[in-house]
N, C-alpha and C positions, 0 to 999 in steps of 0.2 A: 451561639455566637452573640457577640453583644452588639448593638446598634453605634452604628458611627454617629457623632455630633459637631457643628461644624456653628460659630459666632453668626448669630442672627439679631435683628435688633426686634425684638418682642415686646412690646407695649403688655404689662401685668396687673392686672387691677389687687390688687391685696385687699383681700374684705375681712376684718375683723370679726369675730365676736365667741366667745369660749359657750358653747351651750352650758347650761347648767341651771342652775336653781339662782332663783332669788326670791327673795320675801321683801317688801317692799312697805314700809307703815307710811299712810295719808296723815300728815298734820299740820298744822300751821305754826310755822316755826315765828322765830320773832324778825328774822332778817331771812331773804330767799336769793340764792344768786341768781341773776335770772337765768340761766339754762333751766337752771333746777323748777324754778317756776314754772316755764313753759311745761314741761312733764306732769308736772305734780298738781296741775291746777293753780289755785289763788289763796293765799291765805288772809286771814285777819291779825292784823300785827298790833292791834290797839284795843286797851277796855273801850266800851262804848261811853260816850257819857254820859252823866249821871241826870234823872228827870227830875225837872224843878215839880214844885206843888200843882203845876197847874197840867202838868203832863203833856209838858213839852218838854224836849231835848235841847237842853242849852249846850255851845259850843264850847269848845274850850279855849280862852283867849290864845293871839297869836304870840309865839314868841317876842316877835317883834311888830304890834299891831300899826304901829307910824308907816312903818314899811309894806305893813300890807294894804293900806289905805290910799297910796300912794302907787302902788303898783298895780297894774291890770291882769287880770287872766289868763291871757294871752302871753305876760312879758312872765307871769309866774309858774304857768307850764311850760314857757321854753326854760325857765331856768332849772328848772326841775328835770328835765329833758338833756340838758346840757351835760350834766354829770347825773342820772341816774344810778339811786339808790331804795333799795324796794321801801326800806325801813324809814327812812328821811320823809319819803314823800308820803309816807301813810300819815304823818305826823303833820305834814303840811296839809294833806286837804282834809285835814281832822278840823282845821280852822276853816275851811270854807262854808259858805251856806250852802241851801240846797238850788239856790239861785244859781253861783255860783258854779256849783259841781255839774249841773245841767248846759253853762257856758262852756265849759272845760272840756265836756264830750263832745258838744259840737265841734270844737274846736280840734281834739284830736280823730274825729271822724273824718276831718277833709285831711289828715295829713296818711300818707304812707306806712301801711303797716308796719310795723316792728315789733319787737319783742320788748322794749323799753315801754313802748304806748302800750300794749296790752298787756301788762302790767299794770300801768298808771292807772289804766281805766280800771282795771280790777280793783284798784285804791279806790278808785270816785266812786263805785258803786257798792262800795262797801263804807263808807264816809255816810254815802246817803241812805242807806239799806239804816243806818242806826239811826238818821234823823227823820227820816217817812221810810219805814218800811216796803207799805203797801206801793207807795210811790217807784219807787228801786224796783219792787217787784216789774208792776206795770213796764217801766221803763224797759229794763234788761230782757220783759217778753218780748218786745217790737223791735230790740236793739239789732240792728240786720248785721253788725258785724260779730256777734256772738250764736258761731255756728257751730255746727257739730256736735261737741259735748257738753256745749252749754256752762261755760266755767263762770261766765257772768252770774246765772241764775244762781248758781252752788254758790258763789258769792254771798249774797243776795240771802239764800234759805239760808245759809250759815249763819247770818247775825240773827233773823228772827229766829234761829232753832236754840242760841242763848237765853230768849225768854221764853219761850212759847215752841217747843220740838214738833206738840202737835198739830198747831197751826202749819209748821212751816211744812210738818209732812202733807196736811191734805193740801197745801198751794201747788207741792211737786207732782204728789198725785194727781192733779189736773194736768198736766202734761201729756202731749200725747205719747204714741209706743215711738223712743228715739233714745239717745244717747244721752241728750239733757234732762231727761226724768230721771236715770241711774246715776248721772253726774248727783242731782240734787238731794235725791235719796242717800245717796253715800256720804257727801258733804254732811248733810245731816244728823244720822245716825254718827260718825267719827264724832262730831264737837256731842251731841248727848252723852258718846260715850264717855268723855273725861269726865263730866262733869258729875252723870247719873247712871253708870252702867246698870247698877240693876232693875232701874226704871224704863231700859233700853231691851232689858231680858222680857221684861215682863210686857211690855207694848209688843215685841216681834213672836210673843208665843199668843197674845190674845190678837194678833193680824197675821194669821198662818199665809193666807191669799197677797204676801206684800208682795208685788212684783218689783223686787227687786237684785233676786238671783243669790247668789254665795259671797257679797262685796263685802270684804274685811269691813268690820262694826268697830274696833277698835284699834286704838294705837297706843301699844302696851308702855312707848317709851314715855308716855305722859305719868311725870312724877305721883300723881293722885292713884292713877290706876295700880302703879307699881308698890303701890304702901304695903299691900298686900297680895301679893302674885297668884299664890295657891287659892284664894280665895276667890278672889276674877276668875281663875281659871273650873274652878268646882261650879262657879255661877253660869259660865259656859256650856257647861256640860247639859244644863237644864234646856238647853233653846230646843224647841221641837223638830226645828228644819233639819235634817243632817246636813245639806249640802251647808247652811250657815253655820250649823254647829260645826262641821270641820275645820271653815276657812276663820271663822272665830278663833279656837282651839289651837291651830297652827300660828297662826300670829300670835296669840298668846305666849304660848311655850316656845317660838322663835326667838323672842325681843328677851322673855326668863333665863333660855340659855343663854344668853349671850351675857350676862349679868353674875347667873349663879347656875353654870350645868349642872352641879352636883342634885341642887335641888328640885331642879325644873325635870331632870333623869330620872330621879325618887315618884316624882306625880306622875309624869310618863307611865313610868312603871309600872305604876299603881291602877291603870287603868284594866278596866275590864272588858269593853265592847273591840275586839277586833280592830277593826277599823278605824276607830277614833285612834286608837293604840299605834296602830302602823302609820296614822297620818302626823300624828304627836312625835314620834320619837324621827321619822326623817326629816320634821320640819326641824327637831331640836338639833341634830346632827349636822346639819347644812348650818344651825345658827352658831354654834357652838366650834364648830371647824373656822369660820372669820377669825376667831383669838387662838385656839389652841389646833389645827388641822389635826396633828401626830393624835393628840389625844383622843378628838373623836373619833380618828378613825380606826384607831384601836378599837375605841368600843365599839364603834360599826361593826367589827369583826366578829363580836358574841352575837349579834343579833341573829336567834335563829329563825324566824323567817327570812326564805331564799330570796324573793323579791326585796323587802323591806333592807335586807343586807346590802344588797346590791346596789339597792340605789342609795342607801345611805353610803358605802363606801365611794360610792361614786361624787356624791357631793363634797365629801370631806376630801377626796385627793384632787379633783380639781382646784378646791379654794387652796389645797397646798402648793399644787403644782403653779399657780399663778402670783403667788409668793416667792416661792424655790420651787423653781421647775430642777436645779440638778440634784435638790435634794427628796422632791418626791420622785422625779426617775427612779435616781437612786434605789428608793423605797422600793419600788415596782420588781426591781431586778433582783431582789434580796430568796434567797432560798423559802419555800414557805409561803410567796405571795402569788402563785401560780394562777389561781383563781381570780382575783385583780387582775394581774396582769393581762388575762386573758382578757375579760369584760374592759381594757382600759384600751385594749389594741387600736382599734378601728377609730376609737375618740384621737388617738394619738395627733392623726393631723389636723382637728379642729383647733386642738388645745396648742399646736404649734406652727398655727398660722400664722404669717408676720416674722417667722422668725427667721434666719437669714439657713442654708444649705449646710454651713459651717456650725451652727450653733444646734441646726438638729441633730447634725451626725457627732456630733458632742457626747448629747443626751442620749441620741442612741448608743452611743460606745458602753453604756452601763448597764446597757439589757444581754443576757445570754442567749447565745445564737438559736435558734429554734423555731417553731411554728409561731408563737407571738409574736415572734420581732419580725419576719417576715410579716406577718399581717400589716403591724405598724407599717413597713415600707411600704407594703401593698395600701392603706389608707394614706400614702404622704401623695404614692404616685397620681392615685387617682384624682385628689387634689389642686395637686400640682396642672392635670390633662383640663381640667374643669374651668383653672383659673387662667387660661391659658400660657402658662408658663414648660411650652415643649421640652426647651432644652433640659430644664433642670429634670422635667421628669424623664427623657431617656437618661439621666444620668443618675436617675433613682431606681429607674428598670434595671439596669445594667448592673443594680449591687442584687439582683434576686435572680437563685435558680427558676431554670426552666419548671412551666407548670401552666395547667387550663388558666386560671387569674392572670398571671401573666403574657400570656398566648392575649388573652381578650384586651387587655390594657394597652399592648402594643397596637393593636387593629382600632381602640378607641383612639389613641394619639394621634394616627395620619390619617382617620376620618373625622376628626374633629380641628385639625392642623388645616386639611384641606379645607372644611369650611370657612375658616376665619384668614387663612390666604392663601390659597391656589398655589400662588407664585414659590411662597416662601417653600411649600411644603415638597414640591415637584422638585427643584431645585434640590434638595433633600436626601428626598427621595431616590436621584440619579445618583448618589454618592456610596449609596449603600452597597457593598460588598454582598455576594451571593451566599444566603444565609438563608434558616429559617423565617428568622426575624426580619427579614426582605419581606418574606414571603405573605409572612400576615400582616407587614406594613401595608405593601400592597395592596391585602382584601380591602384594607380601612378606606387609604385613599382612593379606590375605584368605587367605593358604592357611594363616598361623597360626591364623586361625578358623575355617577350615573342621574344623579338630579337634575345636571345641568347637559350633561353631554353624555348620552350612553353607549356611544360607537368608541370614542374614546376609550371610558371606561374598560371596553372589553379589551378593547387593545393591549390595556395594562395588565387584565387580568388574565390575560393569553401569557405573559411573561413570564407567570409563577406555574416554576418546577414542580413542586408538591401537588399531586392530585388533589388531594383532600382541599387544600387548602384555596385551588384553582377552581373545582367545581364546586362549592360551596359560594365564592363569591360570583363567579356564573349565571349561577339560579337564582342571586340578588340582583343582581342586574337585569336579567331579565324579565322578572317580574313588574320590576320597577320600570322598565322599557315597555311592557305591555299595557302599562296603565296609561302611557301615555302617547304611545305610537306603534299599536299595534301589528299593524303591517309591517314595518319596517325589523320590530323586534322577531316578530316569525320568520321571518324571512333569513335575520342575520342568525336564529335558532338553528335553521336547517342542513348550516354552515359549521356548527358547534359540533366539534366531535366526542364530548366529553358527553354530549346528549343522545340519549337514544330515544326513539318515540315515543315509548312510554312517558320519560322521564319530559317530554317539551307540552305533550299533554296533559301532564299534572300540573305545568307552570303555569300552563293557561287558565286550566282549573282556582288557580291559586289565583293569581291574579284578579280573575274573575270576582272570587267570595271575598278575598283580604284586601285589594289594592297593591298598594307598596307598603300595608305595616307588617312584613312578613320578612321575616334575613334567614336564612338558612347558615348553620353552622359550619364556619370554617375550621377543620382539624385538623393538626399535622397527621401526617404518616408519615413522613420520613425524615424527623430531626437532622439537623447538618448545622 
């Protein structure tokens, strides 16, 4: 029998987010939106300027220098400030001294963090990183607002690793064991990469000991690197680390497919060690599904290793399904995708989170009835029980035959219902028709109270007809009653006719060794 539901007003958090793959390239673009900044660290948006004879950095005049003689530091970071632009203001404190740029951080040190000033400051200290290095450097170690991962310092090593890589590595190297040593290292090795990858191959094979882990070394969508793709890519294959030779490798042949799969497929291919192989062709497959999904994951299909298949098919239908979700459904239901379908079930209600009751049961109309599509329902409901949205999932139970999944998900609803409101859930619960599905609703909402109230609890659990399904939540209760009130819980034991001595001497037993992390199995016996 199916579960009555009945308009409640349920406050639903919808949480976002599709698992899957991503491949992500570090670079410094020429303009940054700032969300994108914050994520991606800081970039360098300007040549440095060029050094007069005497080996100093001269400025570059200002646009407009009358105006900036005229105006104060103060009045030209607010105006910069006013209407922030990452690219604008890299250009404007490209005109300031290093006088200047040190006024500027004071200045937004005392103001309120944002995202705009941490920004700007990432401008100043990369303005001044190209006029005193060493100075920048200094600075940005003591700078107390640059915590955590150190984006200032990555700043900072990035201009000196345009002249000088190895200087700028041993400065990061001096760093202690934190997040800003791997920040500065990575900043690092990315800009050597454009400029000198196989200068970058050859430094990381003669310092096997770099601590700096598996951090992607290159960013393939850098025009230079990309002259020659299979070539970078063969230079790859040389680094001695496996762990970096993979996450090399894979970014490589990510940014290829996405450019030229045919070709970047061909070198895949072509590989011989295992595992390079199997990390190459699902990094290519996840890059290569972004423009063409159908096609990769066609070819995901040949892949004969089982794993490698898998999860390459798995990347290629999500990136479709978040494209065309009715037409990778579609795909899913089609004769022949059995195997998909199956490995796709359980993702189902990640991949359709956010999406409205109406618009899943759409999607679901294009799958054939069976064990998968059940699962997907059985993955929408549990979901659904998680994110607290009751209602909709008894009205996602209620599309699935009876079965153990089922049996548990109903008993998870009204103890997880009762947790989050008593009132709403009790209320409810009085409404339901004598049924199975009473019966295990029941077990759920009495072992939620047995937390707070275990006299109660029994009370409810005295209600339910089904033996199994009565002494089962019993033995939870009382377990959970003996952790915390002993006497009281024996006593109301002695009372329990569903117990026999044996069976109240085990509880205690139990209680004893487990606590309360111990639930004993509610079964039906007697469907109704």
């Amino acid at each position: 029998m199916t579960l009555k539901t009945f308009a409640l007003a349920i406050t639903c958090l919808l949480v976002g987010g599709i698992a899957g793959h991503n491949w992500r390239s570090t670079h410094e673009p020429a303009a940054v939106a700032p969300a994108a900044q914050t994520n991606a660290g800081y970039a360098s948006v300007s040549a440095p300027p060029a050094a007069t004879s005497t080996g100093t950095t001269e400025r570059p005049a200002s646009a407009n220098p009358a105006a900036a003689k005229s105006t104060s530091i103060s009045e030209r970071i607010d105006m910069l400030l006013a209407d922030f632009d990452y690219a604008m203001a890299g250009k404007e404190v490209d005109t300031f001294s290093p006088a200047d740029i040190q006024a500027a951080l004071a200045l937004l040190a005392a103001k309120p963090k944002t995202n705009d000033i941490t920004m700007l400051r990432s401008q100043l200290y990369r303005a001044w990183a190209v006029a005193n290095p060493t100075a920048a450097w200094k600075a940005a170690l003591a700078d107390p607002h640059d915590t955590g991962y150190g984006h200032l310092l990555g700043t900072v090593a990035t201009e000196i690793a345009k002249k000088d890589p190895s200087a700028a590595i041993d400065l990061a190297l001096g760093l202690s064991m934190s997040g800003k040593r791997s920040t500065a290292l990575t900043r690092i090795f990315i800009k050597w990469s454009k400029n000198d990858f196989p200068g970058v191959i050859a430094y990381l094979n003669a310092h096997p000991d770099l601590p700096m882990g598996s951090a992607t070394l290159v960013t393939f969508e850098d025009e230079n690197t990309f002259k020659d793709p299979a070539q970078a890519a063969n230079l790859a294959l040389t680094l001695k680390n496996p762990r970096t030779r993979g996450s090399a490798i894979s970014s490589l042949v990510s940014v290829w497919a996405g450019r030229d799969p045919a070709a970047a497929l061909k070198w895949a291919q072509s590989l011989t060690n295992p595992s390079v192989k199997k990390s190459a062709i699902e990094a290519l497959v996840s890059s290569w599904s972004n423009n063409d999904p159908l096609a990769a994951l066609t070819f995901a299909e040949t892949i004969q290793d089982t794993t490698s298949r898998k999860n390459a098919m798995r990347y290629a239908w999500d990136d479709w399904f978040r494209r065309d979700p009715a037409a990778a459904t579609a795909y899913l239901g089609k004769p022949g995708n059995d195997d998909l379908l199956r490995d796709m079930a359980y993702g189902f209600s990640s991949a359709t989170e956010g999406f409205t009751a109406q618009e899943r049961d759409k999607l679901l109309a294009q799958i054939p009835e069976g064990e998968a599509k059940e699962r997907m329902y059985h993955s929408v409901s549990s979901a659904q029980i998680r994110n607290g949205q009751y209602n909709q999932a008894l009205a996602t139970l209620n599309t699935l035959p009876d079965s153990s999944q089922r049996d548990s998900q109903v008993k998870e609803l009204a103890e997880r219902w009762a947790e989050a409101d008593l009132a709403a859930a009790t209320a409810w619960l009085k409404l339901q028709p004598d049924s199975s599905d009473r019966d295990l609703a029941v077990a759920g909402y009495a072992r939620s109270l047995a937390r707070a109230d275990p006299s109660a609890a029994a009370e409810w659990a005295g209600t339910i007809p089904d033996k199994g399904v009565r002494e089962g939540v019993l033995k939870s209760i009382a377990v959970r009653w003996l952790t915390t009130d002993p006497v009281k819980a024996e006593a109301w034991m002695a009372g329990v006719p569903d117990f026999s001595d044996s069976t109240r001497k085990s509880l205690v037993k139990d209680a004893a060794r487990s606590g309360d992390n111990i639930y004993f199995g509610e079964k039906v016996t007697n469907r109704r």
